[in-house]
C-alpha positions, 0 to 999 in steps of 0.5 A: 500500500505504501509504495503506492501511497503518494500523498503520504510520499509528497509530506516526507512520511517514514514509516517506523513501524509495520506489525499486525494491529500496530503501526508507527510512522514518522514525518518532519514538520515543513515550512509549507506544512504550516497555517496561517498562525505559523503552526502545523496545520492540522489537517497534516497531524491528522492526515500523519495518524490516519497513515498510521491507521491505515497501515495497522488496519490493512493486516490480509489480502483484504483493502481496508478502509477507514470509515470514520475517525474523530481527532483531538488535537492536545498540543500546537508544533511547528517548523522542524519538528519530528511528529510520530503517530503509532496506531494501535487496534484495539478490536475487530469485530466482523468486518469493523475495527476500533483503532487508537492513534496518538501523534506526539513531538520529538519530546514525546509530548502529545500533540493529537488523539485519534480514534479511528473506525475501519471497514474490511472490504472484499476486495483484495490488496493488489 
């Protein structure tokens, strides 16, 4: 999935770690990745831990896709700084899953809690 992943490719993201259920992955805060208040812009803290998710949730053959996800955001970063988001399942039921993602700085400080919701499909990776 991730070698086909250009979004995640274009922000500089690294991927850490890739286990069943459990992933961690890595991205460097840009100047262009900043808003208008000089801060990350959330919706790459977000689009960092959705990475995550969807790396812990993608386990089999099967394409798994987020079908919900809520984020709260803890903690402001900027330019140069190092974000690791780790993805964690908690359960899978059928074909849903219960996923908790927490985005921290280079200090281990939390920037962001995500709880994401996944759907199995039945269509197989490629």
């Amino acid at each position: 999935m991730m070698r086909r992943d250009a979004a995640s490719a274009m922000l500089g993201m690294s991927v850490e770690v890739d286990e069943p259920g459990r992933a961690v992955v890595s991205m460097i805060v840009r100047d262009d990745m900043l808003n208008g208040f000089a801060i990350t812009h959330g919706g790459l803290v977000f689009a960092l831990a959705d990475t995550a998710f969807a790396i812990a949730c993608n386990e089999d053959e099967r394409v798994t896709v987020a079908s919900g996800a809520d984020i709260t955001f803890l903690k402001s970063t900027g330019a140069g700084q190092v974000l690791s988001a780790t993805a964690v399942r908690r359960v899978v039921s059928g074909r849903t899953g219960l996923y908790d993602v927490t985005v921290r700085d280079e200090t281990g400080a939390v920037v962001a809690e995500v709880r994401g919701r996944s759907m199995i499909t039945n269509r197989a990776v490629e």
